[in-house]
C-alpha positions as CSV (number, residue, x, y, z in Angstrom):
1,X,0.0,0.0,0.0
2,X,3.0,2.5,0.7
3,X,4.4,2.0,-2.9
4,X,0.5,2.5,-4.1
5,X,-0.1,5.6,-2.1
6,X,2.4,7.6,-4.3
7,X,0.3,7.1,-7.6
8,X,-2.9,6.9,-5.7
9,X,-3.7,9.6,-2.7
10,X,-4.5,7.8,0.6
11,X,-7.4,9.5,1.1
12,X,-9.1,8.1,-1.9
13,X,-7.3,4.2,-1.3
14,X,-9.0,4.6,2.0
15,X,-12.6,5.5,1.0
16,X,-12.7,3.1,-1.5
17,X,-11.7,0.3,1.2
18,X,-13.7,1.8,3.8
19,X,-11.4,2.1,6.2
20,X,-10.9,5.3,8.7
21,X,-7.4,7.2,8.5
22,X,-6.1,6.8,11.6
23,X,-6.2,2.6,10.8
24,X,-4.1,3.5,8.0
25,X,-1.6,5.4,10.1
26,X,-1.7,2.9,13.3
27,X,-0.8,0.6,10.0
28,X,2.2,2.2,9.1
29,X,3.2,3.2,12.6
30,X,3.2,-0.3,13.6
31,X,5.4,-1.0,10.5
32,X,7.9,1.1,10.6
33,X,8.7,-0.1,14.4
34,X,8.7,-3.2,13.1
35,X,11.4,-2.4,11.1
36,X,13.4,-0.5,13.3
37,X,13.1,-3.0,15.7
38,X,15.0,-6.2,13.4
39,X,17.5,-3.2,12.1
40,X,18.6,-3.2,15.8
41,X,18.4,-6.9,16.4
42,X,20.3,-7.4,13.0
43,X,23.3,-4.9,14.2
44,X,22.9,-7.3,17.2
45,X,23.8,-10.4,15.6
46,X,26.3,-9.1,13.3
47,X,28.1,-7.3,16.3
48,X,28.1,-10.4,18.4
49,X,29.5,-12.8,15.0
50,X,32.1,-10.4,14.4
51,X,33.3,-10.6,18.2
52,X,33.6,-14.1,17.7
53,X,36.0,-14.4,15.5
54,X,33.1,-14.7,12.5
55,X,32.6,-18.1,14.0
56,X,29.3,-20.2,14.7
57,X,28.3,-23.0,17.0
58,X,30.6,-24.9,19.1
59,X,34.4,-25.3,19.4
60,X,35.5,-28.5,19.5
């Protein structure tokens, strides 16, 4: 719907699904924490392979 809403205003995308604004907006709110949230667990995980010598699992 965000790569729709620049050829298409949201306004009208709303009306014609019936749908108030502010479910649009709780929409793309929820989204974009979404995102930001695995961006940080992604800088997690590389930060933590990296301090391990780029190694997984166990020694042995």
């Amino acid at each position: 719907m965000l790569k729709t809403h620049k050829k298409v205003k949201i306004p009208i995308l709303l009306k014609i699904a019936k749908l108030p604004k502010s479910s649009f907006y709780e929409w793309k709110h929820k989204l974009e924490n979404t995102i930001d949230k695995d961006k940080e667990l992604k800088e997690m995980i590389v930060d933590i392979f990296a301090n391990h010598l780029k190694r997984m699992g166990i020694e042995g």
